[in-house]
PLY file of the C-alpha trace (Angstrom):
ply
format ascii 1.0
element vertex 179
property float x
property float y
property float z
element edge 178
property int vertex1
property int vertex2
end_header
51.83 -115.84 -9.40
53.40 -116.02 -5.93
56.80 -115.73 -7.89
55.80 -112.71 -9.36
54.86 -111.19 -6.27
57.51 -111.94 -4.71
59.77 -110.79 -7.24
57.80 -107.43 -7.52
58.11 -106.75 -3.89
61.72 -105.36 -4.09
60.63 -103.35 -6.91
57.70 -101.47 -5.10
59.46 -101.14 -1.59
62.37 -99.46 -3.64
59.87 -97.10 -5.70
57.80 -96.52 -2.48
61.26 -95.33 -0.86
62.15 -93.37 -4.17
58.62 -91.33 -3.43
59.30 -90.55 0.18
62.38 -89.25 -1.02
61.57 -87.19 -3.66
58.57 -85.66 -1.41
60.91 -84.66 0.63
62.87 -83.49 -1.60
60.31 -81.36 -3.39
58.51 -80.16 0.14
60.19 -77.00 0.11
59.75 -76.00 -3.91
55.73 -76.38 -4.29
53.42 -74.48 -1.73
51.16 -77.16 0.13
47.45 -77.09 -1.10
46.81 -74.70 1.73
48.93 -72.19 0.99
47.74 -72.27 -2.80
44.16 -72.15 -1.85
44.89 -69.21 0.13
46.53 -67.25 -2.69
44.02 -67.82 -5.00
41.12 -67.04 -2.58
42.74 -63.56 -1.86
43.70 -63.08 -5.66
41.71 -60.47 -8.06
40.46 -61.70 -11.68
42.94 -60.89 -14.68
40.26 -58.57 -16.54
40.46 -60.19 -20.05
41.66 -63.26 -21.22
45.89 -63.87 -21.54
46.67 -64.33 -25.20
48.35 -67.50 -26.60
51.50 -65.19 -26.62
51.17 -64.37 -23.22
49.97 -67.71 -21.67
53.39 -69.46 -23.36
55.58 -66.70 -22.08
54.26 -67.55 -18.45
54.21 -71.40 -19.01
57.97 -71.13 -20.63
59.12 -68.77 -17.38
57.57 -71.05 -14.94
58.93 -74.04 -16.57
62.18 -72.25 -15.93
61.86 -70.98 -12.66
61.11 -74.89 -11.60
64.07 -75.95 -13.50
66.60 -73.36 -12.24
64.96 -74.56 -8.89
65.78 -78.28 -9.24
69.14 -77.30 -10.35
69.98 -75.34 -7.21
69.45 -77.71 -5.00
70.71 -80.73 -6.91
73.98 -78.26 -6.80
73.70 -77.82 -3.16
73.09 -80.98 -1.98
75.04 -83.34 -4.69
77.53 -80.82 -6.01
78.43 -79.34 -9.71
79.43 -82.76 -11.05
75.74 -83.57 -10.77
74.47 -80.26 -11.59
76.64 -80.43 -15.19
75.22 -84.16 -15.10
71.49 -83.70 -15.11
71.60 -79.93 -16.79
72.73 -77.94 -19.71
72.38 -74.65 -20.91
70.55 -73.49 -24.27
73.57 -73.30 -25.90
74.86 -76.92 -24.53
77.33 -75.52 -21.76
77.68 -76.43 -18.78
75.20 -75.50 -16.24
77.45 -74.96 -12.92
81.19 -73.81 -13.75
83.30 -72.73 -10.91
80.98 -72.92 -7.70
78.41 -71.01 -9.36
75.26 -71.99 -11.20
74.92 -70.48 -14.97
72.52 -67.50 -15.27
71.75 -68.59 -18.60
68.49 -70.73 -19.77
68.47 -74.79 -18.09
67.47 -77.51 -19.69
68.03 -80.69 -18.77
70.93 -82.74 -20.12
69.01 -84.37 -23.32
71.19 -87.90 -22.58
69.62 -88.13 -19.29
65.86 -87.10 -20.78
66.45 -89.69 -23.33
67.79 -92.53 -21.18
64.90 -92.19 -19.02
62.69 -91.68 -21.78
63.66 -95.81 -22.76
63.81 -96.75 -18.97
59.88 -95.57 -19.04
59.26 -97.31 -21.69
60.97 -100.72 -20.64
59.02 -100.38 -17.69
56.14 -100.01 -19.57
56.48 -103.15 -21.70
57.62 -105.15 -18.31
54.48 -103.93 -16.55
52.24 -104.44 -19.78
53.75 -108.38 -20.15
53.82 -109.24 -16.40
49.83 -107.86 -16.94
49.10 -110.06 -19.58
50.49 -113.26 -17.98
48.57 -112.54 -15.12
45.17 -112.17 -16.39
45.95 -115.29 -18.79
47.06 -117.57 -15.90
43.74 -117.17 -13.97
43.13 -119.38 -10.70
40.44 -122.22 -11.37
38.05 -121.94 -8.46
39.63 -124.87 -6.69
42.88 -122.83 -6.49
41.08 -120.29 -4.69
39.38 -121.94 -1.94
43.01 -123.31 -1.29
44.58 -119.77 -1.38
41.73 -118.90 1.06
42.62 -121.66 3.25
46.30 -120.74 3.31
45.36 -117.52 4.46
43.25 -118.43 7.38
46.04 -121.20 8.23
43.31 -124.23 8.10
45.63 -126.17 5.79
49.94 -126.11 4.54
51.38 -127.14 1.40
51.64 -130.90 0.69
53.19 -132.11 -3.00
55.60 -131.19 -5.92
56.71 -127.33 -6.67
58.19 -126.26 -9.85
59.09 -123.04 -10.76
61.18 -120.86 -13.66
61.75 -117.88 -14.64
62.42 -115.89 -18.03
63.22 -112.02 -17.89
62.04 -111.31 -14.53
58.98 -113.04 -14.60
58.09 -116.54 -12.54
55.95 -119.22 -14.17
55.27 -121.39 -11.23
53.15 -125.01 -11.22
52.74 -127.20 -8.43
50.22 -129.81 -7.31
49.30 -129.52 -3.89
46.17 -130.26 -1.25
45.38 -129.40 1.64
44.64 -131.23 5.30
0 1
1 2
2 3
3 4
4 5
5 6
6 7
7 8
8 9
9 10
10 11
11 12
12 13
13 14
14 15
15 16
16 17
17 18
18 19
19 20
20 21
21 22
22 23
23 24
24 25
25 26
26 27
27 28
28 29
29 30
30 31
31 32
32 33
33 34
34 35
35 36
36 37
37 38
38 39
39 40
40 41
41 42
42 43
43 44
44 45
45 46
46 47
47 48
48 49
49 50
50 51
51 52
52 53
53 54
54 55
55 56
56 57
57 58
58 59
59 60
60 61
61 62
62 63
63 64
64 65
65 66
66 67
67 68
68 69
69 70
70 71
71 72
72 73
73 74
74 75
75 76
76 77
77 78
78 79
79 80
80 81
81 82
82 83
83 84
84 85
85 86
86 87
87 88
88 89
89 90
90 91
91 92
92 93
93 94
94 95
95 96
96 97
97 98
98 99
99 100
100 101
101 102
102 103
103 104
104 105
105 106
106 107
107 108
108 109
109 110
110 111
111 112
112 113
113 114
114 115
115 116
116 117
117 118
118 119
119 120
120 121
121 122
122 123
123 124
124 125
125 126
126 127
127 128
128 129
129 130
130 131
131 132
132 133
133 134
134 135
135 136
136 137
137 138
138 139
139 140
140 141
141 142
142 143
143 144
144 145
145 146
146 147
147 148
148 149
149 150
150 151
151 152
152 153
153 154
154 155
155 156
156 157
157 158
158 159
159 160
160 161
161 162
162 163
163 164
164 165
165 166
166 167
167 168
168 169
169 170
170 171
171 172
172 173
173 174
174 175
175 176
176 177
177 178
């Protein structure tokens, strides 16, 4: 279990300073919840209900506004190499050609969708199985009081250690007491 931890450690520091990043990032293209709770304090009631037609034109716009958004500043902070990276147009050109960002439709590049798409899922199954092996290698109480003991620093490690590890993941077994 320790193994595990301390293999997992890297991992969440790394995704923790992935978030900060990408809040940053995104800081400037969402309005905070104060700002949205004071336009929709101050805004009117749409008399009648959108239709279907309606409420997918909006969704597909704003889908695009946020897309065209992401590509403008991916192409002003990490260049047009990136921006063709990451986007496409409708018709599978290039999003940024000569300085200037395409006026036509984005989407993003559907390698880069799909090769996060099976990084996701990876994850998934690595989280799931690293899950599993933890609820399935559960402490005996003795093994607790020790861990307890550790922690308030009444006692150290005396006796054999073993550990190994297959895809990531620790098995560790070791006898130990505690004075």
């Amino acid at each position: 279990m320790e193994g595990i931890n301390k293999l997992s450690q890297p991992a969440k520091n790394l995704w923790s300073d992935l978030g900060k990043s990408w809040d940053k990032l995104t800081e400037k293209l969402w309005p905070t919840p104060a700002e949205v709770h004071a336009q929709t304090a101050t805004a009117k009631p749409i008399a009648g209900e959108l239709s279907q037609e309606a409420q997918k034109t909006m969704l597909g716009n704003m889908q695009q506004q946020s897309m065209r958004k992401m590509a403008e500043v991916v192409h002003k902070n990490l260049g047009e190499d990136a921006t063709n990276l990451l986007f496409r147009t409708v018709g599978d050109n290039l999003a940024s050609q000569g300085g200037q960002l395409s006026q036509q439709t984005l989407i993003m590049n559907p390698a880069i969708t799909s090769a996060i798409s099976v990084v996701t899922m990876i994850y998934t199954a690595y989280t799931m199985t690293k899950l599993i092996i933890q609820i399935n290698k559960k402490c005996d109480t003795e093994e607790f009081k020790l861990a307890a003991k550790r922690e308030m620093k009444t006692c150290h490690k005396v006796g054999s250690y073993r550990e190994s590890k297959f895809l990531g993941l620790s098995s560790v077994e070791y006898r130990s007491g505690s004075s």
